[in-house]
C-alpha positions in Angstrom: 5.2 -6.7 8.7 2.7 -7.2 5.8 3.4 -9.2 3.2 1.6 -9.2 -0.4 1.5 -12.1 -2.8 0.5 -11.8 -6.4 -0.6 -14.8 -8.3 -3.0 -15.6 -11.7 -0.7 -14.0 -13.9 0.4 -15.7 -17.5 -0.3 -15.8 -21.2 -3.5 -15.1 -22.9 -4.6 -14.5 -26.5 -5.6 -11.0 -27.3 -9.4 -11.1 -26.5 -9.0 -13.6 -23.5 -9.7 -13.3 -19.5 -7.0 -13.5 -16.8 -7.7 -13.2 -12.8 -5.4 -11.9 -10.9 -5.3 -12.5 -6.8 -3.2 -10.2 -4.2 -3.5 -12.3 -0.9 -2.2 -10.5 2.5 -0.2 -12.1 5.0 1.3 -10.6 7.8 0.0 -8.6 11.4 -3.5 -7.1 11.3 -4.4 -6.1 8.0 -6.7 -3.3 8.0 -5.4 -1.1 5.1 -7.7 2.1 3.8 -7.4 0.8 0.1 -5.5 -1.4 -1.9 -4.8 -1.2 -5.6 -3.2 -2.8 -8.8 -0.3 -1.0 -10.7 1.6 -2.6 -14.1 5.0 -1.9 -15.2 5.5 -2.6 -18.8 9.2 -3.0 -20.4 10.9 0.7 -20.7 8.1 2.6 -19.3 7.0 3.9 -15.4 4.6 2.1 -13.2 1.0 3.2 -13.9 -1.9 3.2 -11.6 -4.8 -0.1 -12.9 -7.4 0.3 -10.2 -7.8 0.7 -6.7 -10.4 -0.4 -3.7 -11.1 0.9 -0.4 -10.8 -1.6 2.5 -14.6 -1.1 2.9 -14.9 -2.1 -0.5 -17.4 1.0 -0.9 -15.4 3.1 -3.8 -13.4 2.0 -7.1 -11.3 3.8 -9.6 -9.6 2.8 -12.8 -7.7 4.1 -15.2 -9.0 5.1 -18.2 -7.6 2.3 -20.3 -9.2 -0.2 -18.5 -12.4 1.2 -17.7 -14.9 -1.8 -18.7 -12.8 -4.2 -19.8 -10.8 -4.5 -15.4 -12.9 -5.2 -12.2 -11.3 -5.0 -8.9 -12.4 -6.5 -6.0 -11.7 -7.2 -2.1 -12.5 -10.6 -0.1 -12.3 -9.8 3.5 -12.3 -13.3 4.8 -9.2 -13.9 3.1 -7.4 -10.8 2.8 -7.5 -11.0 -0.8 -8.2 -8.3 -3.6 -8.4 -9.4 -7.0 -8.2 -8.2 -10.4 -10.7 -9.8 -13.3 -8.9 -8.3 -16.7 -11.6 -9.1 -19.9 -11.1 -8.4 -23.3 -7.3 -8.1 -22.9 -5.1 -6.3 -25.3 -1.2 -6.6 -26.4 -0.9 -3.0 -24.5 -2.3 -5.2 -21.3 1.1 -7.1 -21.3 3.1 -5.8 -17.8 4.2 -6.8 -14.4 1.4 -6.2 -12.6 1.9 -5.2 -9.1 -0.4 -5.0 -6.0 0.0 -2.5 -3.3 -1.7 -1.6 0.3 -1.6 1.2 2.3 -3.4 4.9 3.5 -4.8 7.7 1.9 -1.3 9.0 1.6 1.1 6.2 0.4 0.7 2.9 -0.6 3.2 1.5 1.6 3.5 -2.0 1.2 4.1 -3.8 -2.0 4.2 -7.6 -3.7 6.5 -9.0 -6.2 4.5 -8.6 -9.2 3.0 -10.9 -11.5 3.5 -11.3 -15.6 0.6 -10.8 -17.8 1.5 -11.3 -21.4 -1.2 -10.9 -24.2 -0.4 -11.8 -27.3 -1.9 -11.0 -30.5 
């Protein structure tokens, strides 16, 4: 079983930097990509960014485009999230997730990221 743990979230101004971490635990780890998703109060879950194992493509979403950077560490099963130039719309659970080109089947807890103005 895989297990993710999120960590780095908090409170920031508007304007400040947060970096989140994912760090996976569990049997071999060899997902195809892994990605960040944030819940905010009353709304879905929306996609932030996502890696490929191989660390060889990125995507975001358009509202973080520039301002988020993900990123992978294989020595320690890690991917992280460096969020710049955060906004009040920023503030969310932020969740990380694993798994193939089909489903991201495992998930962490989440993390809080509150910005405020």
């Amino acid at each position: 079983q895989v297990q993710l743990v999120e960590s780095g979230g908090g409170l920031v101004q508007a304007g400040g930097s947060l970096r989140l971490s994912c760090a996976a635990s569990g049997r071999t780890f060899s997902p195809y990509r892994m990605a960040w998703f944030r819940q905010a109060p009353g709304k879905e879950r929306d996609f932030v960014a996502r890696i490929t194992w191989s660390g060889s493509t990125t995507r975001y979403a358009d509202a973080v485009k520039g301002r988020f950077t993900i990123s992978r560490d294989y020595a320690k099963n890690t991917v992280y999230l460096q969020m710049n130039s955060l906004k009040p719309e920023d503030t969310a659970v932020y969740y990380c997730a694993a798994g193939s080109v089909a489903q991201y089947a495992y998930w962490g807890q989440g993390t809080q990221v509150t910005v405020s103005s």
